[in-house]
Every structure is written in C-alpha cells, then in structure tokens.
MARDRENLUM-621091 format. One record per residue (C-alpha): chain; x, y, z; residue number from 1. Coordinates in nm, 3 decimals. Example, Ala and Ser with C-alpha at 12.3 -4.5 7.8 and 13.67 -1.06 7.14 Angstrom:
2
A, 1.230, -0.450, 0.780, 1
A, 1.367, -0.106, 0.714, 2
//
This chain:
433
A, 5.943, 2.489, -1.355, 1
A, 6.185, 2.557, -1.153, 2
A, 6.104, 2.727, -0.776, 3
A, 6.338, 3.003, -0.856, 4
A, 6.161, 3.102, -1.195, 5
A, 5.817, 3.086, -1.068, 6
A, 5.920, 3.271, -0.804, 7
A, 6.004, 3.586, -1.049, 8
A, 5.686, 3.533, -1.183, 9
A, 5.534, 3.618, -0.880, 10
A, 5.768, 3.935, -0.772, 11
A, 5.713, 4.053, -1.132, 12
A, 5.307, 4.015, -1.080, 13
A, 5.384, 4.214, -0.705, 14
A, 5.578, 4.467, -0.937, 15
A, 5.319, 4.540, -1.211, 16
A, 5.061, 4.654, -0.902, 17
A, 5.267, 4.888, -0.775, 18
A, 5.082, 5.292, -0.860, 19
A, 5.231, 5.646, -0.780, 20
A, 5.056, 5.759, -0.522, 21
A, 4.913, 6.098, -0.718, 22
A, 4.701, 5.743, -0.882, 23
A, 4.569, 5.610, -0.575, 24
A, 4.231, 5.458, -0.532, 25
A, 4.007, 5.256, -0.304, 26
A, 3.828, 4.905, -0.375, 27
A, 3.605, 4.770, -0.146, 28
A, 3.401, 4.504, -0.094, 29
A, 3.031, 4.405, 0.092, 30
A, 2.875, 4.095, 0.203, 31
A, 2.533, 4.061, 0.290, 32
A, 2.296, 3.792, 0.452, 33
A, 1.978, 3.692, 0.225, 34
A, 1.778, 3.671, 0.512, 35
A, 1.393, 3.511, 0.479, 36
A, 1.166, 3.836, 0.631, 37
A, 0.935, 3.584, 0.843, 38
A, 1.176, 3.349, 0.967, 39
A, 1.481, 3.500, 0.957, 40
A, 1.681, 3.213, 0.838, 41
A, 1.903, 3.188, 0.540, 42
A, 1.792, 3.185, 0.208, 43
A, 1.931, 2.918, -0.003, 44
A, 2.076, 2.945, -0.348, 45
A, 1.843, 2.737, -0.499, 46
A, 1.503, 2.740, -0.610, 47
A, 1.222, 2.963, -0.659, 48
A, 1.288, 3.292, -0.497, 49
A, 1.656, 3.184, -0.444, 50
A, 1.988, 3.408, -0.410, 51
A, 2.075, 3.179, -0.770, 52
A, 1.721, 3.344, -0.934, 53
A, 1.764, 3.673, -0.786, 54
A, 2.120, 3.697, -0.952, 55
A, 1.971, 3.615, -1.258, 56
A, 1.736, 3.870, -1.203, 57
A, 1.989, 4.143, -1.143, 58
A, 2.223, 4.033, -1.418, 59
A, 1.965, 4.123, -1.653, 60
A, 1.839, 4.417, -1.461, 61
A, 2.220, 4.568, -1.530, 62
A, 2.281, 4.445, -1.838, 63
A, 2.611, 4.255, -1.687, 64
A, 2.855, 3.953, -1.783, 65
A, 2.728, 3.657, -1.598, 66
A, 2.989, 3.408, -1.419, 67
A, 2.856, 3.056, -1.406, 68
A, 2.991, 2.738, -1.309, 69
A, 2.846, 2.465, -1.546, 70
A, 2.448, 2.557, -1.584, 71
A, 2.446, 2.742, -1.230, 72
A, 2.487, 3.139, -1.245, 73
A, 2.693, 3.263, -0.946, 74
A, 2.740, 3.642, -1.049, 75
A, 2.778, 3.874, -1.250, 76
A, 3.022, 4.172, -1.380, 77
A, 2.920, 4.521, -1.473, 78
A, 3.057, 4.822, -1.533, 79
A, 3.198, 4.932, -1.168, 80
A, 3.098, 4.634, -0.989, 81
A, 3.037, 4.282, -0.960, 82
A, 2.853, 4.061, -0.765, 83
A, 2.940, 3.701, -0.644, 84
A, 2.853, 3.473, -0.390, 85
A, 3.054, 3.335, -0.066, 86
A, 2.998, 2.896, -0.004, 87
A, 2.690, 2.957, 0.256, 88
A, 2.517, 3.193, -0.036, 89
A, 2.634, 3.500, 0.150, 90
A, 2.568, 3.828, -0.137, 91
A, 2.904, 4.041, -0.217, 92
A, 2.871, 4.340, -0.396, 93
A, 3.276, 4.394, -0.512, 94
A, 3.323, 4.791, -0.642, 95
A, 3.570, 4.935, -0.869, 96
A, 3.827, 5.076, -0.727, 97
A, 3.777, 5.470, -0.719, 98
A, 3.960, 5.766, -0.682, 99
A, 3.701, 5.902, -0.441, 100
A, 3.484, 5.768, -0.103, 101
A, 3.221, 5.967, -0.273, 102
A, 3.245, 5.730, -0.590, 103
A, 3.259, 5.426, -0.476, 104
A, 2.948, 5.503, -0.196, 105
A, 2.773, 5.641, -0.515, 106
A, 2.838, 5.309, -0.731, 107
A, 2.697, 5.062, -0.407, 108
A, 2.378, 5.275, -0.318, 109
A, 2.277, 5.277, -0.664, 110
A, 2.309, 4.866, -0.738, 111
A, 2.211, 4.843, -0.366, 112
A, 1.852, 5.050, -0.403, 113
A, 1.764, 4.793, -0.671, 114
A, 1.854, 4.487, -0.504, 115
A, 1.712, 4.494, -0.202, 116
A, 1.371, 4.607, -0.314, 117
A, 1.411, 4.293, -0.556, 118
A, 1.438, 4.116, -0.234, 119
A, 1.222, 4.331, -0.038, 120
A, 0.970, 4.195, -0.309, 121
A, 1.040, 3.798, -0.292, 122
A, 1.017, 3.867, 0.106, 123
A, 1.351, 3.891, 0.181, 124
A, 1.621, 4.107, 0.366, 125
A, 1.977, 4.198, 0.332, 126
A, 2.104, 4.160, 0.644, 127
A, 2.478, 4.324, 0.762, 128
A, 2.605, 4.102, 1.075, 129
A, 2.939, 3.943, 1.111, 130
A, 2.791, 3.604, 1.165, 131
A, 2.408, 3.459, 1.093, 132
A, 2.211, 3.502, 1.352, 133
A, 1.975, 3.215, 1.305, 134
A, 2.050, 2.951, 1.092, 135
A, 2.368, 2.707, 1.173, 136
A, 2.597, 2.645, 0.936, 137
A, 2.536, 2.243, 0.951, 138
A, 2.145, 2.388, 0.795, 139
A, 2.320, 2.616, 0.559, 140
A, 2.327, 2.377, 0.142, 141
A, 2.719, 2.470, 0.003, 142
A, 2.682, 2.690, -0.306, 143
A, 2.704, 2.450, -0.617, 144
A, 3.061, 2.534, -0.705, 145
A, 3.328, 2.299, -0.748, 146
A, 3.609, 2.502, -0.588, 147
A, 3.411, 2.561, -0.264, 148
A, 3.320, 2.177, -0.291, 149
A, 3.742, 2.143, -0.297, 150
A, 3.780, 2.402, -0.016, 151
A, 3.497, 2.252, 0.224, 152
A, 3.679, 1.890, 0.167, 153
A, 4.069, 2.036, 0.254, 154
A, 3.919, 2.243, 0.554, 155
A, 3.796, 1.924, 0.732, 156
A, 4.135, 1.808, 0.792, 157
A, 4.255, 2.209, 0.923, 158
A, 4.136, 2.428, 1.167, 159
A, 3.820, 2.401, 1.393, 160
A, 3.577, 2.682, 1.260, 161
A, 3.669, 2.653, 0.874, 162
A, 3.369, 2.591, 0.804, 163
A, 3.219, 2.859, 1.038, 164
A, 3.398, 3.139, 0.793, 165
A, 3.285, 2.953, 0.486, 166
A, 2.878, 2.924, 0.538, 167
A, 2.841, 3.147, 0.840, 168
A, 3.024, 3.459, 0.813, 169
A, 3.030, 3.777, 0.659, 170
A, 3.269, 4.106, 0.579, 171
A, 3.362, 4.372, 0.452, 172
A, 3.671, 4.427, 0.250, 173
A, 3.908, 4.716, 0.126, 174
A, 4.162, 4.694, -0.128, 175
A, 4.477, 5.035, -0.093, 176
A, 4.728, 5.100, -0.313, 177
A, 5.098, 5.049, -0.277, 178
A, 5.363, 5.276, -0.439, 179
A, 5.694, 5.026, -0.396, 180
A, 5.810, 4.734, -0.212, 181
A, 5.895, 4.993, 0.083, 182
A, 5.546, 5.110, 0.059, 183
A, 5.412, 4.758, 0.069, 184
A, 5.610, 4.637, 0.339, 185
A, 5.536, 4.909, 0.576, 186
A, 5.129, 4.910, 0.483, 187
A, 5.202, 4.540, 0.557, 188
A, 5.365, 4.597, 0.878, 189
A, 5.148, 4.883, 1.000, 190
A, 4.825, 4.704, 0.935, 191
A, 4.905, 4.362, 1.080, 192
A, 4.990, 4.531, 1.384, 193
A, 4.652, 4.782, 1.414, 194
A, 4.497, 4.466, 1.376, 195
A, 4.337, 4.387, 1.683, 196
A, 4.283, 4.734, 1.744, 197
A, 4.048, 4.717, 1.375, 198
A, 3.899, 4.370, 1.477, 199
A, 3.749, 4.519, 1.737, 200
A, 3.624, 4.841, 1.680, 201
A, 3.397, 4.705, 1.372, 202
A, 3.299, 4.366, 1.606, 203
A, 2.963, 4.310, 1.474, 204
A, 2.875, 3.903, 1.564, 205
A, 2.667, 3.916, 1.843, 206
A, 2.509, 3.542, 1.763, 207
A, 2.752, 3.280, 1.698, 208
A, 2.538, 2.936, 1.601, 209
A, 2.201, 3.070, 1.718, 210
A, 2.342, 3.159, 2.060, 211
A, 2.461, 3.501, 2.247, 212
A, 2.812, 3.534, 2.180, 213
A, 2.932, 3.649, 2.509, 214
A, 3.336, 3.746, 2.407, 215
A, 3.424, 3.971, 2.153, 216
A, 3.592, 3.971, 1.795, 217
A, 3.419, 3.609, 1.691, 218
A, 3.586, 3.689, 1.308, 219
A, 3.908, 3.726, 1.435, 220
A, 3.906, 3.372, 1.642, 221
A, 3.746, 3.233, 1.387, 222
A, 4.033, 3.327, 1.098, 223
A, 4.280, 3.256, 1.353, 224
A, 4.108, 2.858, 1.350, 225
A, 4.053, 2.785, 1.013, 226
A, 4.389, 2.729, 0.830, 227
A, 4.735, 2.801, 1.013, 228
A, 4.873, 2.758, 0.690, 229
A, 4.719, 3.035, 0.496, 230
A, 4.515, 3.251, 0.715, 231
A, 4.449, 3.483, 1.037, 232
A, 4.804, 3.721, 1.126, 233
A, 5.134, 3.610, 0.974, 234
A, 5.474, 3.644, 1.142, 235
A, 5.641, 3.759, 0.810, 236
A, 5.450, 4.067, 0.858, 237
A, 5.680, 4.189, 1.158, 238
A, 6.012, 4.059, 0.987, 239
A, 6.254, 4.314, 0.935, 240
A, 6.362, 4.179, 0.569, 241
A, 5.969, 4.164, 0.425, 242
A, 5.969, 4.171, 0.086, 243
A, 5.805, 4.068, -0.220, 244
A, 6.048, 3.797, -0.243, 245
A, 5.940, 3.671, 0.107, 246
A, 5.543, 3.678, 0.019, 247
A, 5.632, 3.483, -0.269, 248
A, 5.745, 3.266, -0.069, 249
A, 5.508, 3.204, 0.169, 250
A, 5.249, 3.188, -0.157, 251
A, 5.480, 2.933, -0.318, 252
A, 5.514, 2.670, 0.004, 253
A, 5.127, 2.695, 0.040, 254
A, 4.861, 2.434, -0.129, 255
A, 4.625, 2.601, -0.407, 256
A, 4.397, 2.307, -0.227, 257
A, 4.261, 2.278, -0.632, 258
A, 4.380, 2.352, -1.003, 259
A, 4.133, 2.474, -1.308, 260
A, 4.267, 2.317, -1.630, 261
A, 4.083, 2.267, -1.903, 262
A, 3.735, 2.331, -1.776, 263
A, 3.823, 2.123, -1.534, 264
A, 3.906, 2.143, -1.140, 265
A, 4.153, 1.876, -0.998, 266
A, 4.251, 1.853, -0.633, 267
A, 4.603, 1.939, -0.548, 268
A, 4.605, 1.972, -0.150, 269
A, 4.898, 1.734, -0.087, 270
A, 5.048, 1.983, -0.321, 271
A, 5.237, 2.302, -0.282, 272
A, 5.246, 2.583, -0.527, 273
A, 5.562, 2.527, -0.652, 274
A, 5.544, 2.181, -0.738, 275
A, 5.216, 2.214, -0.988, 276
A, 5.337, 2.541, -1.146, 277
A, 5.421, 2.455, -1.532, 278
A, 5.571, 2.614, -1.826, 279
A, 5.223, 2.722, -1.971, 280
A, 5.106, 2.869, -1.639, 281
A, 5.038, 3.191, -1.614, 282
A, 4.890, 3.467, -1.466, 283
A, 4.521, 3.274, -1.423, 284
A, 4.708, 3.040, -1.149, 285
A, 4.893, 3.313, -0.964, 286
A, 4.558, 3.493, -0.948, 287
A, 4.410, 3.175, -0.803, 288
A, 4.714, 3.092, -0.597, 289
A, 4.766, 3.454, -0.421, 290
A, 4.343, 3.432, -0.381, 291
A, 4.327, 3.134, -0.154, 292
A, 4.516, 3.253, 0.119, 293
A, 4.323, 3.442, 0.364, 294
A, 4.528, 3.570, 0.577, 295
A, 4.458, 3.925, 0.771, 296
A, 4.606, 4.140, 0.539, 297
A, 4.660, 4.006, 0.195, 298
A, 4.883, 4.075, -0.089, 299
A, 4.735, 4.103, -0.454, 300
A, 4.854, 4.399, -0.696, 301
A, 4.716, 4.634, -0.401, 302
A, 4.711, 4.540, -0.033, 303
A, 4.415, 4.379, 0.058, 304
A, 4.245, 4.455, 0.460, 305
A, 4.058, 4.193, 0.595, 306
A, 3.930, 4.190, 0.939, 307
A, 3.640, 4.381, 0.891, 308
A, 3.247, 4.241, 1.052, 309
A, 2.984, 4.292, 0.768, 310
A, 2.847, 4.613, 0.925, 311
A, 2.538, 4.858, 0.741, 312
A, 2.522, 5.124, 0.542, 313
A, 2.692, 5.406, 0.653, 314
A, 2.913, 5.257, 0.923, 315
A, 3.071, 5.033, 0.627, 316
A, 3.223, 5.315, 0.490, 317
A, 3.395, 5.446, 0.806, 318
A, 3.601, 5.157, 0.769, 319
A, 3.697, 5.302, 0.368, 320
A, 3.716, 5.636, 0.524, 321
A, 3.955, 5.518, 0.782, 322
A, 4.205, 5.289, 0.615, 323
A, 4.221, 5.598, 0.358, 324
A, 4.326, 5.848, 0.595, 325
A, 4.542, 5.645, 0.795, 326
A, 4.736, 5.444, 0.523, 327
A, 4.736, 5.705, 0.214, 328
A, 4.909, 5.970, 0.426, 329
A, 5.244, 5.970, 0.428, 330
A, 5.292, 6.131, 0.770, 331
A, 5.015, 5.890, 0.941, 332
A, 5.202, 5.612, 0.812, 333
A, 5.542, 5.704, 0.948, 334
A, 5.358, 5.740, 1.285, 335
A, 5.198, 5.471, 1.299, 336
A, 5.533, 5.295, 1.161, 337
A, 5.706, 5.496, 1.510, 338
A, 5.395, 5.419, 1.741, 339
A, 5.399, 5.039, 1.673, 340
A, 5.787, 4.970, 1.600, 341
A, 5.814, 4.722, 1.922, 342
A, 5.546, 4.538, 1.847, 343
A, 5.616, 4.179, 1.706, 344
A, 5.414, 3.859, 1.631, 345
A, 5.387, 3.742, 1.967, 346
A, 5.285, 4.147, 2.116, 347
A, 5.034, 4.124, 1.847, 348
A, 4.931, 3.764, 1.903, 349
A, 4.871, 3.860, 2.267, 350
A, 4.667, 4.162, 2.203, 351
A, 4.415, 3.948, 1.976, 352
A, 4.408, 3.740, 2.261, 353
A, 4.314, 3.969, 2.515, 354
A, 4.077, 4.127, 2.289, 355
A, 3.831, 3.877, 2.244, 356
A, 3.832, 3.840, 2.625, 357
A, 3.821, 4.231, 2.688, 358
A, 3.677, 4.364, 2.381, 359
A, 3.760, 4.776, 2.363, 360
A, 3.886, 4.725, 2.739, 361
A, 4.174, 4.522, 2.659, 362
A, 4.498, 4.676, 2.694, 363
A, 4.743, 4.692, 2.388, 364
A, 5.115, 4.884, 2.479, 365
A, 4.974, 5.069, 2.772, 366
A, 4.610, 5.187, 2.665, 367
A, 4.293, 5.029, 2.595, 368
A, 4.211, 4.920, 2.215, 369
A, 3.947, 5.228, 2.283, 370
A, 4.208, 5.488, 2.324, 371
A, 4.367, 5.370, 2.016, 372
A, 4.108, 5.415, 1.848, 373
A, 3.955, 5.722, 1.940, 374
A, 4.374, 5.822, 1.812, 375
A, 4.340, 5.635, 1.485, 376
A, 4.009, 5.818, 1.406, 377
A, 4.176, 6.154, 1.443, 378
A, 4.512, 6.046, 1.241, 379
A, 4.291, 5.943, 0.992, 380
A, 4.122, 6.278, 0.976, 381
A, 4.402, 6.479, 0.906, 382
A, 4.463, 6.231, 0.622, 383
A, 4.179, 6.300, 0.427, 384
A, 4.022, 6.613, 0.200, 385
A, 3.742, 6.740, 0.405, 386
A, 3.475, 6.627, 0.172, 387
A, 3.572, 6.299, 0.280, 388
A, 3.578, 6.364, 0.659, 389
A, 3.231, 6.340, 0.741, 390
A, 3.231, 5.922, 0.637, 391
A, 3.408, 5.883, 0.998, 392
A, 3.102, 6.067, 1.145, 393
A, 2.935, 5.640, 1.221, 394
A, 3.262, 5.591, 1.367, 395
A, 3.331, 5.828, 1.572, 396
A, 2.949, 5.815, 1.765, 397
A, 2.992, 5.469, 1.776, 398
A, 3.361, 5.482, 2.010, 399
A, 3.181, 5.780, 2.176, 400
A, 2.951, 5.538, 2.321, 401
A, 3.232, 5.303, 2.484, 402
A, 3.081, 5.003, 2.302, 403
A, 3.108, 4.789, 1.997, 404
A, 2.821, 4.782, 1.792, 405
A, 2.817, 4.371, 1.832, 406
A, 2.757, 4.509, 2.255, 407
A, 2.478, 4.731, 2.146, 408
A, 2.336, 4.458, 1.961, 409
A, 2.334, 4.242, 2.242, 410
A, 2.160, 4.486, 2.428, 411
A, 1.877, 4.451, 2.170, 412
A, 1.850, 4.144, 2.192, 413
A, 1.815, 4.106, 2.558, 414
A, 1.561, 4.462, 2.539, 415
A, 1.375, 4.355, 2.213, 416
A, 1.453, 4.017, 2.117, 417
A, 1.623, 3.899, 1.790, 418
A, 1.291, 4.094, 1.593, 419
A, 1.477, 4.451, 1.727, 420
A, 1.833, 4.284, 1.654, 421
A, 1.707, 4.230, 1.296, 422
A, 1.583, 4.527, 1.222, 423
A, 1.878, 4.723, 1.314, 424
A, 2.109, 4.535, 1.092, 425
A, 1.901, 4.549, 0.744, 426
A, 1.941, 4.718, 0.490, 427
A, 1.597, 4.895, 0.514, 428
A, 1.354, 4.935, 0.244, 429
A, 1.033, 5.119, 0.195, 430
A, 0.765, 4.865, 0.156, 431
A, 0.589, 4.853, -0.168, 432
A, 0.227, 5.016, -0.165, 433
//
C-alpha cells in the first residue's frame, strides 16, 4: 500500500479512540515479581509450581479465555481483567478501564486476594519492586513466546539495558482518555514534560543486578538505553505541530521487529512499518505496530503513561489517583500546559539527567522535583470528587518524608538486610493454618 493510505488508516484508528469527556475512564495496569519465599529468586515459567501452572490454575479458578502460544498458556481474559506475562515471567494483572478509582481498586483486590494465596500456597510471593532484587537477568529462562524470542534477538543489536527492561523490570501502567487531537496533543505534551518529575517520585529499584543501586530513577535510564528508535521521551512530544498525523508517522518509519501471519511469526526488523503494510492488513497489525513502541508516553485509542516503578498495594493507586486529577481536569491541564510551556526536549532531557544523579533534589525550572511534586499532588486534588481524594493519602506521606520509597528501601536494606527489604515490598498474605 501506499505510505499515504496506511497512514489514514492509522489517523482513522487515533480518531475512533477519541471519548467525550462526560465518558471518561481509567485503565491500569500491575506487574508483579513471582518471587520463591526461601530464596527469593525468580520463579520460572516452567515446571511444577511454575508462573505457566499457576496461570492455569487461575484461568480455571475465574472461569476466563486462555491466551496460549502453541501448547504453552501465557494468560488469560476475564470479565474486567486479564492477566499476561512480561519475557522474564514478570505477572501483569491488566484492568478494565473504569469510570471510578473505586472500581478498578475493587476489580484488582478481588483477583489479587486469590492469587497470591495460590502462591502463598506453592511458597511463593508477589513481589512489587521496579527491578529484581536477586536474580540477574542472564539467570532469568525467556518466556516461551515467539515474539519475545523476536524482540530479545532485535534488542541485541540496540541499546545497552534492553534486555534489563525485558527479564528484569517491572511497572505499573495507566491508560486516560483523550477527547480530540487538541486533547491528545496537550496530554501528550503535558505528560512528557512532568516526566522526570513522575519518574522519580514512584522510584522504586533499589537493587539493580543483585547490587545497591546507588542513583536514582534506574527505569527511566534504563528506557532511555534500550531502543532510541522506539522508546524512553520523544522530541515530537514538544513540537508545536503534534498531531495524529505526526504519531503516525513516527509509528510508520519504525520496525514492527516481527509480523503474525498465518499462525505464523516472521522477522521483519530490517523493515519499517510502511513497507510490510498490505492491502489485507488491518487493524490486528496496527494494534501490533502502535504496541511495540515503548516510548514514555504512548499513543493507543487512549494515552498510555509509562514511567511508573512496580510499587504495592495502596501506593499503586496514588499514581491512578494522580494522573486522574491532574490530566482529567480541564483547569489542571491548562496549568500545567502554562507552568511547563518553555520546556523542550533538551530542558526535559536535562532534567532526567539530573534526576538520576539528584533524585527529588534535582532541580527542574527553578525548584526541586520535590516541590513539584508536593504542587502536582495538590493540583491533582482539586481535580478529583472527594471520594477519590483519599487514594493520594500513600503519596502524599511518602513526599512528606523527603525520600523516594526506592531511598527508604535502601535504608532497609542496610538496617535489616534484603529479608526486611522483602517483606516490605510483598504483597502480604495471611499464612494458611
């Protein structure tokens, strides 16, 4: 086809996503560790008393779809959620977008409460940390899935800690709404530049490769070293003429690294979009296409934020609670659009920098990423109902104490060793009698 047509396909899919804003709702999504209780170390996929049996297990459990590749089971759908599994076997628990915090928390805690006492039972933990805190990635099997097989292969040849996001890292991810292009584009420009100022106030990787990470934001050096073609912050975000003609473009000059046809998965990495994209393609390879690019913030048929550190239960819904106040009130938006309006790709660029050197001391246009954020957390306040309000309570006693939650954890570890570390970044269950 020709670039111009596919192109339109690809506006028209940015169209159809677009929701009045009386219709709003809020996706999220978790990842989790499968931590062995005794050793701490990963637990693989396979085998008895593996993540791979313990889907099973919950698939039937819920009564869900299951999503295999070839014989191996790999998730599952059900009714408001789904489950599937990141290359190093990391757990995601994907919700339904909901018109309500109160909803989706409801829909998490209830599949959660049965899964991890199914682990809990097999001697296991789900574990909330940015980054594993024992085993290295080079110990960590690749999930038996052809496209991560595809992804691990084009990786080697791109940035230096691919393969540290694939098998060692964990997040948490929240999916907004957009009402129009103008709404995109300014969702698009306000996030990428609160960016560093979100990396680092949900910093959770206090090991990095079985060692004491001694800077700060690991997730957001690692995204910015993994693929400089698809991931980390882009510079369209900051261009004046953003559009959803320009994201199309950026989708449509980058490799889909693989193609599914016919059951089957063919490599395409010396390939761009455009050039593979055929009369009888559809929707199935846009989906695929606009999915593996991982850039900060990511466009979809909602606007997709990704710089989040796995954190637990409740502190993972400050982050919902947050991006809903800030970015689903009109006024906070135009504020933020008027606080940030000098700030370009380079400003930003800087400001991740200095982060990871400074953490919540580093300076970002004239105050520390901790004044920001103590700002953001009360913007955000006025932008919610107040039955809402109280899921920024985690939040706001974390920034009260001056530190990131990957600093306190640090602490631990130097005051109680990786056994106090551990325990405060489960998922904790009541042990059975």
């Amino acid at each position: 086809m020709k670039y111009i047509d596919v192109k339109s396909q690809l506006i028209e899919y940015f169209k159809n996503g677009e929701t009045k804003s009386s219709d709003y709702k809020v996706g999220a999504e978790f990842e989790h560790f499968i931590i062995d209780k005794k050793t701490y170390k990963t637990v693989s996929y396979y085998g008895k008393n593996g993540v791979g049996e313990s889907i099973g297990e919950l698939c039937e459990i819920f009564s869900a779809d299951p999503i295999k590749d070839g014989d191996y089971i790999l998730g599952f759908q059900a009714e408001n959620f789904a489950i599937s599994t990141e290359p190093g076997s990391q757990f995601e628990v994907s919700i339904k977008a909901q018109d309500s915090i109160e909803k989706l928390e409801k829909i998490y805690l209830d599949f959660i409460n049965t899964a991890k006492n199914l682990f809990s039972k097999k001697g296991q933990y789900m574990l909330c940390l940015g980054y594993h805190p024992v085993t290295k990635i080079d110990e960590i099997t690749l999930l038996p899935k052809e496209r991560y097989r595809h992804m691990f292969e084009h990786f080697k040849k791109r940035g230096s800690m691919a393969h540290n996001m694939m098998k060692g890292s964990a997040s948490v991810q929240v999916a907004l709404d957009y009402t129009c292009e103008e709404d995109f584009k300014e969702k698009y420009f306000v996030g990428s530049a609160i960016s560093p100022i979100l990396y680092s106030i949900f910093d959770n990787s206090p090991i990095f490769e079985n060692k004491p990470y001694e800077e700060h934001n690991l997730r957001e050096k690692i995204w910015e070293n993994t693929d400089s073609e698809r991931s980390g912050l882009l510079k369209l975000g900051f261009d004046e003429d953003l559009s959803y003609e320009k994201y199309a473009d950026f989708i449509l000059n980058t490799t889909p690294i693989f193609e599914e046809k016919n059951g089957k998965v063919f490599d395409v990495s010396d390939k761009k979009l455009y050039e593979i994209f055929e009369e009888d393609d559809g929707e199935d390879l846009i989906f695929h296409a606009i999915s593996i690019v991982f850039p900060d913030i990511r466009l979809k048929t909602y606007v997709e934020f990704r710089m989040f550190d796995s954190v637990p239960y409740p502190l993972n819904y400050s982050i919902v609670a947050l991006l809903k106040g800030l970015f689903y009130s009109k006024e906070n938006l135009d504020q933020l659009k008027e606080k940030f309006k000098s700030v370009d790709y380079q400003t930003c660029i800087q400001a991740k920098v200095d982060s990871e050197k400074y953490g919540l001391a580093a300076k970002y246009l004239g105050k520390t990423i901790l004044e920001h954020a103590n700002e953001l957390v009360e913007m955000a306040k006025s932008g919610l109902i107040d039955e809402e309000k109280k899921y920024l309570d985690p939040l706001e006693k974390l920034l009260a104490s001056k530190k990131t939650r990957k600093e306190a954890m640090l602490e631990i570890l130097e005051d109680q060793g990786l056994e106090g570390l551990i325990k405060e970044s489960i998922l904790e269950v009541e042990d059975e009698q």
